[in-house]
C-alpha positions as CSV (number, residue, x, y, z in Angstrom):
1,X,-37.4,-0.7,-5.0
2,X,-34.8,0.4,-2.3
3,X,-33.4,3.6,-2.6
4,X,-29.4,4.3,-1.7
5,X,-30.4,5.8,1.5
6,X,-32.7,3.1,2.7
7,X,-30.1,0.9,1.9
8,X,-27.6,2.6,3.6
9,X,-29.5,3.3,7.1
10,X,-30.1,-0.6,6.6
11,X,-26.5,-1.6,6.9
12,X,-25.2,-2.7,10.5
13,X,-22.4,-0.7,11.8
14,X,-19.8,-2.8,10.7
15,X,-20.7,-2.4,7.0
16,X,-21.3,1.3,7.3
17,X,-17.7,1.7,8.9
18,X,-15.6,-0.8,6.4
19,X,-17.4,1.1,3.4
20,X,-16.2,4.3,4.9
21,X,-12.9,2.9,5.2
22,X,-13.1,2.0,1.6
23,X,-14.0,5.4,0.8
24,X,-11.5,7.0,2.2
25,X,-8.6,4.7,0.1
26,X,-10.8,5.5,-3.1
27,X,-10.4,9.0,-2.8
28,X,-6.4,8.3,-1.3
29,X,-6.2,6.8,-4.7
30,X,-5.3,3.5,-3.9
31,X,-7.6,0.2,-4.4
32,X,-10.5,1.0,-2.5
33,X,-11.1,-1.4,0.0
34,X,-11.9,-1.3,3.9
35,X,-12.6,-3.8,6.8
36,X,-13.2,-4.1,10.2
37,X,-13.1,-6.9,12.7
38,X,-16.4,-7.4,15.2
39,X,-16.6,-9.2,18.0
40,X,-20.1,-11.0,18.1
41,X,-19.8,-11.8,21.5
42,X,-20.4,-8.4,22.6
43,X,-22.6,-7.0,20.5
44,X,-20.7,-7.2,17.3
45,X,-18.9,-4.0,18.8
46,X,-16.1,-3.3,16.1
47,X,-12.4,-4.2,17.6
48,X,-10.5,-2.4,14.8
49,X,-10.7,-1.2,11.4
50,X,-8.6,-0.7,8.5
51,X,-7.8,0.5,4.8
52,X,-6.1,-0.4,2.0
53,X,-2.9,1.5,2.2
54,X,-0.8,0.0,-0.6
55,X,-0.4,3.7,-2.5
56,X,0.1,6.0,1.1
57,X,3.2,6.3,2.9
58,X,2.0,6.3,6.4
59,X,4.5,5.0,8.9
60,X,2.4,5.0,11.9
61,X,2.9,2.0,14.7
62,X,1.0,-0.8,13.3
63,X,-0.2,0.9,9.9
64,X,1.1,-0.8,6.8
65,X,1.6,1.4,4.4
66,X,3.7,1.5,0.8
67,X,3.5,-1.5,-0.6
68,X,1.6,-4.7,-1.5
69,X,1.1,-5.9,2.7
70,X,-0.9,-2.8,2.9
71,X,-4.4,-4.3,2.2
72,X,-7.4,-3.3,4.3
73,X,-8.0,-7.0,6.3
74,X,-4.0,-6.6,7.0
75,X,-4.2,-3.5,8.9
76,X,-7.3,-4.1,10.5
77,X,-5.3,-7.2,12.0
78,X,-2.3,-5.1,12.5
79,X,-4.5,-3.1,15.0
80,X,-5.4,-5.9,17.4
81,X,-4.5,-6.2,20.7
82,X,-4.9,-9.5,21.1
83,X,-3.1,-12.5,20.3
84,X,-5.0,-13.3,17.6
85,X,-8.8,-12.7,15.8
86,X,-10.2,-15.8,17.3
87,X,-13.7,-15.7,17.7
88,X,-13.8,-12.4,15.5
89,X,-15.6,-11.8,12.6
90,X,-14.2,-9.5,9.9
91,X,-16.2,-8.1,7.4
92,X,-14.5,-6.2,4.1
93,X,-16.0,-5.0,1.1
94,X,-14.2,-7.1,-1.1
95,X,-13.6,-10.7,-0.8
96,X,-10.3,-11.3,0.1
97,X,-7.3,-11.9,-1.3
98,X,-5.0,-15.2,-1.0
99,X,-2.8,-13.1,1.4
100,X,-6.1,-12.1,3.3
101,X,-7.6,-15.1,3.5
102,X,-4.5,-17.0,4.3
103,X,-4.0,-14.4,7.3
104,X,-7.5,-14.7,8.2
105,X,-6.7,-18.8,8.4
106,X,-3.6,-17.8,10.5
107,X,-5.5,-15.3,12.8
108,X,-8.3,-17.9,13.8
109,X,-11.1,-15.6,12.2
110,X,-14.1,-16.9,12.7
111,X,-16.7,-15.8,9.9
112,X,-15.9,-13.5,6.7
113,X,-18.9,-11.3,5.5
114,X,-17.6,-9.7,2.1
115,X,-19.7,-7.1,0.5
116,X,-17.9,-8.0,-3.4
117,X,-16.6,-11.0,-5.4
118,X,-13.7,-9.9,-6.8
119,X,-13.1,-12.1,-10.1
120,X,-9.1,-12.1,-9.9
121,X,-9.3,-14.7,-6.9
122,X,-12.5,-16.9,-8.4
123,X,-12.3,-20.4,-6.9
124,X,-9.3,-19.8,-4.4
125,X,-12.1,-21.3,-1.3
126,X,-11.3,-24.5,-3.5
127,X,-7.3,-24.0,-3.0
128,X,-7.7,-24.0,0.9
129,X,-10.0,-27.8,0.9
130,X,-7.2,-29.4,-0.6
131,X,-4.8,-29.1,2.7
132,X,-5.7,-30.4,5.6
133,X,-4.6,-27.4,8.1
134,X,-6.2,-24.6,5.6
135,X,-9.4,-27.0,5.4
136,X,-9.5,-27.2,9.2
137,X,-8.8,-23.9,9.8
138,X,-10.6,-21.8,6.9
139,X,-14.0,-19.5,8.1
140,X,-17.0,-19.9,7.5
141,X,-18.4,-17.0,4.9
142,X,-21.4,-14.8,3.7
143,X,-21.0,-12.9,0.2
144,X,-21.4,-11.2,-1.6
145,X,-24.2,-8.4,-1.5
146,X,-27.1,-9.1,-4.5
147,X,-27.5,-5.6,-7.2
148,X,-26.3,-2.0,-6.3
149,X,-24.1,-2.4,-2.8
150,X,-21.8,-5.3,-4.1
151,X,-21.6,-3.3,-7.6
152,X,-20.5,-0.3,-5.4
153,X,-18.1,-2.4,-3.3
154,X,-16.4,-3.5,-6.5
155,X,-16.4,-0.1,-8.0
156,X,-14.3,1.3,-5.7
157,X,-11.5,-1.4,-5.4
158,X,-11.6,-2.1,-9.8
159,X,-11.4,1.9,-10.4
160,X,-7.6,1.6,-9.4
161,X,-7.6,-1.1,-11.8
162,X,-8.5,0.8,-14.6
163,X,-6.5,4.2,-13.5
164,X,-3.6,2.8,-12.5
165,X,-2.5,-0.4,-13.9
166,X,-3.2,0.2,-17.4
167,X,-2.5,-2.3,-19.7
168,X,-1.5,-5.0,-17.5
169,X,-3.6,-8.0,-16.9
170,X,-5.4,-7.0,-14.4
171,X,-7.0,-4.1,-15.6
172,X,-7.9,-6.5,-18.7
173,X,-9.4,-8.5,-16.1
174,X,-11.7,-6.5,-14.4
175,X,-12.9,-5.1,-17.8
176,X,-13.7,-8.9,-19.6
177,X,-15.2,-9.6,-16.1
178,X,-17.0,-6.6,-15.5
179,X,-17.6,-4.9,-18.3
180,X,-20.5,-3.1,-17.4
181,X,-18.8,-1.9,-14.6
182,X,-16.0,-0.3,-16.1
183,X,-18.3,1.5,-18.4
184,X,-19.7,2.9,-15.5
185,X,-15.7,3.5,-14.2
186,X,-15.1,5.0,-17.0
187,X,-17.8,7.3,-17.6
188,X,-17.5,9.1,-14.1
189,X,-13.9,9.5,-14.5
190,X,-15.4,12.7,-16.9
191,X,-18.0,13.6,-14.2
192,X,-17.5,17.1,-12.9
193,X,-20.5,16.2,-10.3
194,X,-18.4,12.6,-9.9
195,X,-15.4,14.5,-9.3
196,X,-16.1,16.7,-6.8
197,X,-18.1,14.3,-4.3
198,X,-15.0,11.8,-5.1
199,X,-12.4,14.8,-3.7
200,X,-14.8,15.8,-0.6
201,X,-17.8,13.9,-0.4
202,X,-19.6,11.0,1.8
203,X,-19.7,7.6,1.0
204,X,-23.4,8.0,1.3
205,X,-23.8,10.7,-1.3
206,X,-21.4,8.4,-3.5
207,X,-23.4,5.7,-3.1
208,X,-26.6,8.1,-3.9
209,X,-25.0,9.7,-7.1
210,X,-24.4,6.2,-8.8
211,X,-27.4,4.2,-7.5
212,X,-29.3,4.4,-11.1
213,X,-26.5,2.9,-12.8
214,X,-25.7,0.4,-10.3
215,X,-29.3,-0.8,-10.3
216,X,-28.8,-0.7,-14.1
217,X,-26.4,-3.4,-13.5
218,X,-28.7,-5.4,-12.8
């Protein structure tokens, strides 16, 4: 059985820098979600990276902040220098949205490598066959991460779910969907240990802290 840091030292770059990003918009308080895009053509070096901003006011040149454009594929594509992502491959710990994936269709991204299913847009790959320009130009995919890493991935995007938007269908959602995971969101929320590594500690010791009951997921 892997352990949380085997795991971790496991991941490529990529993954170890978009769940960092996603870390750092978890403990922003905003849906915690982070990507980067790699170019695979040299080395799968990362080209940019980006956070879900949608709760920080940040009005930085090419940062979106404030509102709902601010999601984490978004500004990793606001940070390119390039034309476009052709040839790029952008991984994100959650699988994206239908203004992500429509953006990625529009940026010419090449591959998507998503670390969670999120259940709010189940079946949306279905939407995209049905025109002939989305079918043409939609990426190819791998997704989303088997046991304790996807759980995680979820876990930090669904928390603001369940904090924030109480009450409204999504938050009923993500707790029909994955109601063993909001168990596990809300039983940390009362976690002094929880709290503190969520105010000032690594993604890595996060991941470490709730491994057992991600595993327990199954």
């Amino acid at each position: 059985m892997s352990s949380a840091t085997d795991t971790w030292k496991s991941l490529s770059l990529p993954w170890q820098v978009a769940f960092e990003e996603a870390w750092a918009a978890y403990r922003a308080g905003t849906f915690g979600v982070g990507a980067v895009l790699v170019d695979p053509a040299n080395d799968d070096s990362i080209v940019t990276a980006g956070r879900n901003r949608v709760m920080q006011q940040q009005r930085s040149p090419r940062t979106l902040s404030g509102n709902m454009t601010a999601h984490a594929e978004m500004n990793a594509f606001a940070e390119l220098d390039q034309f476009d992502a052709a040839g790029l491959h952008l991984y994100t710990t959650l699988e994206p949205c239908l203004m992500c994936a429509a953006a990625a269709m529009s940026m010419n991204v090449e591959h998507v490598h998503f670390a969670a299913r999120d259940e709010f847009y189940a079946g949306l790959d279905e939407l995209w066959g049905k025109h002939s320009l989305t079918a043409a130009r939609q990426p190819t995919s791998t997704g989303p991460f088997d046991g304790p890493l996807g759980h995680f991935g979820r876990l930090l995007a669904m928390t603001f779910n369940l904090e924030q938007l109480v009450g409204q269908p999504a938050e009923q959602l993500a707790r029909d969907e994955q109601p063993a995971l909001a168990g596990l969101i809300d039983r940390i929320a009362t976690d002094d240990q929880w709290m503190a590594i969520r105010k000032s500690g690594t993604v890595h010791r996060a991941l470490g802290h709730l491994w057992s009951d991600l595993e327990a997921i199954g």
